[in-house]
C-alpha positions in Angstrom: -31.0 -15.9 -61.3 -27.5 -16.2 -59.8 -26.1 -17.7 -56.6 -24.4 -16.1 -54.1 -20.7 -15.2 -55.0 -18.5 -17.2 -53.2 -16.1 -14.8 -52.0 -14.7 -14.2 -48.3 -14.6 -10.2 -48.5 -17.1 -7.0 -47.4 -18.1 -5.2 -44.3 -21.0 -3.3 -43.9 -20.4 0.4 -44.8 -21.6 3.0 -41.6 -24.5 5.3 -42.3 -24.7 7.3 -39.1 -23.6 7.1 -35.6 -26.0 7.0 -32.8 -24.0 7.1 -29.6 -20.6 8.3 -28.2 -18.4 5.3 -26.5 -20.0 2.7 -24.5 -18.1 2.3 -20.9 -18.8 -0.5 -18.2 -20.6 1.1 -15.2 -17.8 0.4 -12.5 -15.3 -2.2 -12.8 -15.3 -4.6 -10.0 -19.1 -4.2 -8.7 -22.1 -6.6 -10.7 -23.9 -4.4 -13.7 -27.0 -5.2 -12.4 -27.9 -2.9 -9.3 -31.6 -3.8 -9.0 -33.3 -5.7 -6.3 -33.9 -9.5 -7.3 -37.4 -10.2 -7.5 -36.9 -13.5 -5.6 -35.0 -12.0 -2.7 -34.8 -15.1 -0.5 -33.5 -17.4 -3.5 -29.7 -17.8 -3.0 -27.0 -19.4 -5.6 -25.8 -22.7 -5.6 -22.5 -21.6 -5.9 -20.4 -18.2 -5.4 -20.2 -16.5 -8.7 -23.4 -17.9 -9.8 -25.2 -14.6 -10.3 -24.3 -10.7 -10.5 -20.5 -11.1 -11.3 -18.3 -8.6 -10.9 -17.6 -6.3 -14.0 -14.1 -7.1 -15.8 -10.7 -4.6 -13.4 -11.0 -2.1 -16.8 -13.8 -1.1 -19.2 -13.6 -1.5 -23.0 -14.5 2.1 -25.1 -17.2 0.7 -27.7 -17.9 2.5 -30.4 -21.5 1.9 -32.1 -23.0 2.9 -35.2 -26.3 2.0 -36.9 -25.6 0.6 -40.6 -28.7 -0.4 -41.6 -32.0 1.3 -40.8 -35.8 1.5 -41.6 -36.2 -2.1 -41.8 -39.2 -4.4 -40.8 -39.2 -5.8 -37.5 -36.6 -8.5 -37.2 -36.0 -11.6 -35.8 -32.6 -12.6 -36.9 -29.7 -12.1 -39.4 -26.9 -14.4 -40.5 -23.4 -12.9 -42.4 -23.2 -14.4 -45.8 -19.8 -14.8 -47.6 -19.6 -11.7 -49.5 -20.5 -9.7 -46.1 -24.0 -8.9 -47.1 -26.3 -10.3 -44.5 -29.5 -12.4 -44.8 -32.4 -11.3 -42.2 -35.2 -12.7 -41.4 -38.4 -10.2 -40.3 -40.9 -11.8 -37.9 -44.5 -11.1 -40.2 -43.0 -13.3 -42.8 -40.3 -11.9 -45.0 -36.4 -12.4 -45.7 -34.3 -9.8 -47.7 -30.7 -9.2 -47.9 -29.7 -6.0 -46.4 -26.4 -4.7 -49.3 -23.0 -3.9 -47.9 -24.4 -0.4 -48.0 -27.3 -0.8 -45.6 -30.7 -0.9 -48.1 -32.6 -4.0 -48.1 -33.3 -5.9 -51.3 -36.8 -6.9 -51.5 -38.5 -9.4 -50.3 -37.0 -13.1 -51.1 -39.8 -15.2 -53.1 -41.2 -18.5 -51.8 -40.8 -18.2 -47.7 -43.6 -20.3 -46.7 -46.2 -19.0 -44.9 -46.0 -18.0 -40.9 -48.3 -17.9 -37.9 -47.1 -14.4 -37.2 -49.4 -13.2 -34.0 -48.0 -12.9 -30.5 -44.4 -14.3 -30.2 -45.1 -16.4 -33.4 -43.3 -15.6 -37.0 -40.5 -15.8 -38.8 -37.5 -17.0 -36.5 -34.1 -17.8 -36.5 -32.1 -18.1 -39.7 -28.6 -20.3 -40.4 -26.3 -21.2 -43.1 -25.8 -24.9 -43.9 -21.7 -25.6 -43.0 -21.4 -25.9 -46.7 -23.3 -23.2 -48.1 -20.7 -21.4 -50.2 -21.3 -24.5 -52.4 -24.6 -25.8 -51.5 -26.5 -22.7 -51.0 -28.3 -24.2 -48.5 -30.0 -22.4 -45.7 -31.7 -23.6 -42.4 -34.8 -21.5 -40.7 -37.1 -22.0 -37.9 -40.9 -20.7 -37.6 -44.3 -20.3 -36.2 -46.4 -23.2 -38.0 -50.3 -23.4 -38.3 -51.1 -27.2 -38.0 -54.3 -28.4 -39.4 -55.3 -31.1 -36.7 -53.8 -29.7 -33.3 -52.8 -26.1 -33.5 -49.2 -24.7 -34.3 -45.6 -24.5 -33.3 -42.3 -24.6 -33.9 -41.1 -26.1 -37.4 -37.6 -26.0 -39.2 -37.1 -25.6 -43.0 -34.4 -26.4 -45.2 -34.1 -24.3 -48.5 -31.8 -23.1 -51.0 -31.0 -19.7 -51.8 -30.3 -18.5 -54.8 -29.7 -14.6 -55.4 -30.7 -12.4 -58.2 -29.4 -8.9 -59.8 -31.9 -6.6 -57.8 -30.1 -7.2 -54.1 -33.2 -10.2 -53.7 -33.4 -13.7 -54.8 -35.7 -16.8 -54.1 -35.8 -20.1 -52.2 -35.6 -23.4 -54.2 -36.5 -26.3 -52.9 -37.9 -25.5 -49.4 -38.8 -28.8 -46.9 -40.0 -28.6 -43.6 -37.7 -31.5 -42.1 -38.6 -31.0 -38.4 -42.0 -30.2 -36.6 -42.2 -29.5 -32.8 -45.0 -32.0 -31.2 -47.3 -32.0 -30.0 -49.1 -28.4 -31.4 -51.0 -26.2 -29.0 -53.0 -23.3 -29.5 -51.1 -20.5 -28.2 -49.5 -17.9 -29.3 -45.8 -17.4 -26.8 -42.9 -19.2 -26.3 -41.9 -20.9 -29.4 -38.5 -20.5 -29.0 -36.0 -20.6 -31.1 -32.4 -21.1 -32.1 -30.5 -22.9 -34.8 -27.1 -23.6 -34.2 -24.8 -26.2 -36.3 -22.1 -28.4 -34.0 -19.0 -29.1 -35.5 -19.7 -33.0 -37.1 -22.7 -30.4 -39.1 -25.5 -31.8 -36.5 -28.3 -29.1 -35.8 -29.5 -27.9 -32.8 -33.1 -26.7 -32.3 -34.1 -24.5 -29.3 -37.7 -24.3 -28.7 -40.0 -23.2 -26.1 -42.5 -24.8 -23.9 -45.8 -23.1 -25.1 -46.2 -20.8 -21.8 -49.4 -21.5 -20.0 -49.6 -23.9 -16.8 -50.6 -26.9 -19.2 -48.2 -26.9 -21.8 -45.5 -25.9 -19.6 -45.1 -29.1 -17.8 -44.4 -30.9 -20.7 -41.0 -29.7 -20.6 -40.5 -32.2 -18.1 -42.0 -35.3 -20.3 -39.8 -36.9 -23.0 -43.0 -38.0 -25.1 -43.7 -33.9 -25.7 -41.3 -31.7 -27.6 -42.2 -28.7 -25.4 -39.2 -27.0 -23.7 -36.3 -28.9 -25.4 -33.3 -29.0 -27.3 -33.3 -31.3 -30.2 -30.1 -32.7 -32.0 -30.7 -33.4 -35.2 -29.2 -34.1 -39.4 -29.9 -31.4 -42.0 -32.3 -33.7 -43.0 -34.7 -33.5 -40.0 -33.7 -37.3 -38.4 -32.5 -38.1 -35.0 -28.9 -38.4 -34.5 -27.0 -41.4 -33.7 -26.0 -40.9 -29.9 -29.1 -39.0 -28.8 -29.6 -40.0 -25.2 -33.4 -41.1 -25.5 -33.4 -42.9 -28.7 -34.8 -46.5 -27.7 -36.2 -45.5 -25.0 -40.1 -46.1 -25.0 -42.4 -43.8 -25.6 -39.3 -40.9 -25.6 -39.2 -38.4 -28.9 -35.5 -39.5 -30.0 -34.6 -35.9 -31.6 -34.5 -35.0 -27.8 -31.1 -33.7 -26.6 -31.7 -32.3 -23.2 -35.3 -31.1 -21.3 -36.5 -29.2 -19.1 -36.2 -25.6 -20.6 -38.6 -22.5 -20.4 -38.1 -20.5 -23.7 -35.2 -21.1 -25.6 -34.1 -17.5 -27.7 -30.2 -17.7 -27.6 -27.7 -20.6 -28.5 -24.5 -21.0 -30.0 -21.3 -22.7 -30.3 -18.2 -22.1 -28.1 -14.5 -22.8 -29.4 -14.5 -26.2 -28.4 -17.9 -26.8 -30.2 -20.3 -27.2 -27.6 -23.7 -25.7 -27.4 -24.4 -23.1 -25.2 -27.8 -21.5 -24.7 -29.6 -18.5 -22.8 -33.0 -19.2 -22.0 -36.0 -17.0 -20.7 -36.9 -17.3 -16.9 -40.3 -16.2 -15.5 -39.9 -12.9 -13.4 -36.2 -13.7 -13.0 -34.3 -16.7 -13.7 -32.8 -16.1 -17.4 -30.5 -18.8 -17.7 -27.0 -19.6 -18.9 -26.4 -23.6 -19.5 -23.9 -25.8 -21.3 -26.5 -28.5 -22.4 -25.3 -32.3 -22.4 -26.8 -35.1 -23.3 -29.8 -36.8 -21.4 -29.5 -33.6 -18.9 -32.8 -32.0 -17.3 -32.6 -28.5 -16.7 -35.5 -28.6 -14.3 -38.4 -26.2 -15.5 -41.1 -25.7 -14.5 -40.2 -27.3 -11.1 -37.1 -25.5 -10.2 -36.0 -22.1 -11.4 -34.6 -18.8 -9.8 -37.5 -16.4 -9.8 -41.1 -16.1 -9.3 -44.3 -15.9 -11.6 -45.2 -12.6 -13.5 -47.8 -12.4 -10.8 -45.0 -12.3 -7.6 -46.4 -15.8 -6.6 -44.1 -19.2 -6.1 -42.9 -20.8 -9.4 -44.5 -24.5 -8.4 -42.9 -24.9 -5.1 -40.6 -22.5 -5.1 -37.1 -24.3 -5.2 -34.2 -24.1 -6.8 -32.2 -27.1 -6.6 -33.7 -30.7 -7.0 -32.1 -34.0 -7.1 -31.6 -35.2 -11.0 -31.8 -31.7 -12.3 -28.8 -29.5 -13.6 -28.3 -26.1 -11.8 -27.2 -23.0 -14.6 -24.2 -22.0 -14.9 -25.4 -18.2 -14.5 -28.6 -16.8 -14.0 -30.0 -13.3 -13.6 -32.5 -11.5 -11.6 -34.1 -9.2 -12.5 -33.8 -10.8 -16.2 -31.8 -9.0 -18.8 -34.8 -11.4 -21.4 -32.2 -12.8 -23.4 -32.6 -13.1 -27.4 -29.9 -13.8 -29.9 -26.1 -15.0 -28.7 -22.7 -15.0 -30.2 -19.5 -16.5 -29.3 -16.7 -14.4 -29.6 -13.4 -15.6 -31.2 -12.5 -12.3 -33.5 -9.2 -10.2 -33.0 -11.1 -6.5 -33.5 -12.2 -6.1 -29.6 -9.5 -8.2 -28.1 -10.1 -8.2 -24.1 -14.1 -10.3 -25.4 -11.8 -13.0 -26.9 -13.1 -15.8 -25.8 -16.6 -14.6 -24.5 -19.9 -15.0 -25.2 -22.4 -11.8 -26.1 -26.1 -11.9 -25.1 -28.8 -9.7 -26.1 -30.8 -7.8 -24.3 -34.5 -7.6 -24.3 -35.2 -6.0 -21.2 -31.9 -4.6 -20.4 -31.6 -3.2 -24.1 -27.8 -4.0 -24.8 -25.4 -6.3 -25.4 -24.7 -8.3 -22.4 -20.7 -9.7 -22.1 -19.8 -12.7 -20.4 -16.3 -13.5 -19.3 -16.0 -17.6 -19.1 -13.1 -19.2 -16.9 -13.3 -22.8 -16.5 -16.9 -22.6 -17.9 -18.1 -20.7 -15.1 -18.8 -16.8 -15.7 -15.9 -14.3 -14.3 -16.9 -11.1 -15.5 -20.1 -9.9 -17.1 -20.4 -6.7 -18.7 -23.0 -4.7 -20.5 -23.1 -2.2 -23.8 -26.0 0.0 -23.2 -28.1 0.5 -26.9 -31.0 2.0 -25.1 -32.7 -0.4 -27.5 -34.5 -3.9 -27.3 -32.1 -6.4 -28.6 -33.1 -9.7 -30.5 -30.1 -10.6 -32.4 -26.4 -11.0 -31.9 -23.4 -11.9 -34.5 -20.1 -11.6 -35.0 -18.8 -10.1 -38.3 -16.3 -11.3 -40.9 -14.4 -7.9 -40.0 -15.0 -9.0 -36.2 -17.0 -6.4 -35.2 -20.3 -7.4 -33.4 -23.6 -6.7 -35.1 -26.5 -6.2 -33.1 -30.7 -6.2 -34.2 -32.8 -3.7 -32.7 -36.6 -4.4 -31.9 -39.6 -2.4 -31.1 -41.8 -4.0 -28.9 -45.2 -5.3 -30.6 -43.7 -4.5 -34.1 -42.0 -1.1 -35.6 -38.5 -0.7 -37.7 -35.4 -2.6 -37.0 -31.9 -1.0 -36.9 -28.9 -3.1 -37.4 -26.0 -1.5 -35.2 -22.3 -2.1 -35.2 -20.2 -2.6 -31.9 -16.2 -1.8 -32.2 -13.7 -0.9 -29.8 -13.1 3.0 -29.8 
């Protein structure tokens, strides 16, 4: 067995198109025309929701180059411009510059793939092109209290068929407490610029997990900031302070499926709301994002979220939030040259709106948001070496994957 080559070079090869150019509905007006399911809920602040779409549309063109794969969860671009995937029962391959999958990469270690649980997010250690190391999140059985969240180190190391293996595979970071559910695990890995890793996670789902997103001795609904060996970092706001998990970065979050890191190096993340209330924050230290107490939308069943507000004393208020909820998964900060006038944005997918969602940042606050229509569910989003944008396709409750490219027509 070989590793990777270490070269900078490749672009995935196009198979077959599957739509004609992708236009903004009507520049100036918001995308979203729907009714918001919490009518009475107004923003903080003007531009806080629905902004207007950019003065002129972008053509995008879109192709699907890689198809017939497993149900995915993620993808990260290696080197050589083949891309590592992970697929939520279990599995990684690497899908060729040509669109096949290799098979399946040996010694992944076993997932709690049932409900929202599986195979996760996938990232590439800053070093990899000499350390081969990768970083992954997934759904964990526990022996004593249930499952959740867990992050894995590993190296990969390639062989001649288009697979490989993992060497040396260590779980250095467990979610706590476990709980016998099977929803909102999260997650998102995302590496800062100093090489610090950030964990997304969720907060379990039900009424008594939930409000452990609001309790620094749980690890339900937080962002951890953490080494690539699995230990709190120096500067974490809660380290010394009793009883407080010291991995903690900021709490209060709902379900954390989109996160990554802007041109200045900070984290960004999308997180799920309820029935409305998908959320766009620039986590800082220490911060509380204030769910389940306060949140813009209501409960699945049309009832109050708690008691119904949305601001609170002590608790940080999203940049941007939407409802109806686009059910964000997978996020990407763009800083190619391919699809010029997205410089400088960030790109969102889609669950429930089933595209790529664009959002124009000025002075960190949204300015335009946009939308590429896939007329599929989206669950991942990244950014090419060729700087087009890549974009995972889902099937809800299981089914084939596509892999489509996004570039300007």
């Amino acid at each position: 067995m070989k590793r990777l080559p270490h070269i900078l070079a490749g672009t995935m090869l196009s198979v077959s198109l599957v739509s004609a150019p992708a236009l903004a509905q009507q520049a100036g007006t918001p995308v979203e025309t729907q009714a918001p399911n919490a009518p009475d809920q107004q923003p903080a602040f003007s531009g806080q929701t629905r902004a207007p779409q950019p003065p002129e549309a972008v053509s995008i063109q879109t192709e699907v180059v890689a198809e017939g794969l497993p149900h995915l969860w993620a993808m990260e671009f290696l080197p050589d411009g083949r891309m590592l995937v992970t697929a939520k029962q279990g599995a990684m391959h690497i899908i060729g510059t040509d669109g096949t999958a290799g098979p399946e990469i040996a010694n992944v270690p076993e997932v709690l793939a049932d409900g929202q649980g599986g195979l996760l997010d996938v990232a590439l250690a800053p070093d990899f092109e000499s350390s081969g190391m990768i970083f992954f999140s997934f759904a964990e059985l526990r022996d004593d209290d249930g499952n959740g969240t867990s992050v894995a180190s590993a190296r990969l190391v390639a062989d001649d068929q288009g697979g490989g293996a993992l060497e040396d595979v260590n779980v250095i970071f467990r979610q706590t407490p476990g709980y016998d559910g099977n929803k909102h695990f999260g997650s998102r890995l995302a590496f800062g610029p100093e090489g610090e890793l950030y964990v997304t996670v969720g907060e379990r789902s039900d009424a008594e997990p939930r409000v452990q997103a609001q309790d620094l001795q749980s690890g339900l609904g937080k962002i951890f900031r953490i080494s690539q060996t699995g230990e709190a970092l120096e500067g974490n706001p809660f380290i010394g302070q009793d009883g407080a998990q010291p991995e903690i970065w900021s709490l209060g979050h709902r379900n954390l499926q989109s996160a990554t890191i802007d041109g200045q190096g900070r984290l960004w993340t999308v997180e799920h709301g309820p029935k409305g209330g998908d959320e766009l924050n620039l986590p800082e230290a220490g911060k509380n994002y204030g769910w389940p107490e306060v949140t813009y939308g209501v409960e699945y069943s049309g009832g109050e979220v708690g008691d119904g507000i949305t601001q609170m004393a002590d608790t940080e208020q999203p940049v941007y939030y939407w409802d109806p909820v686009i059910a964000p998964s997978g996020m990407a900060y763009y800083d190619a040259d391919a699809i010029p006038e997205w410089k400088g944005a960030f790109l969102v997918g889609g669950l429930v709106s089933q595209g790529v969602v664009i959002l124009h940042m000025e002075n960190d606050r949204v300015k335009h948001e946009e939308r590429v229509d896939l007329g599929a569910r989206i669950r991942d989003v990244r950014v090419g070496p060729d700087g087009a944008v890549y974009a995972v396709t889902e099937q809800r409750g299981g089914g084939n994957s596509t892999i489509v490219k996004l570039t300007k027509g």
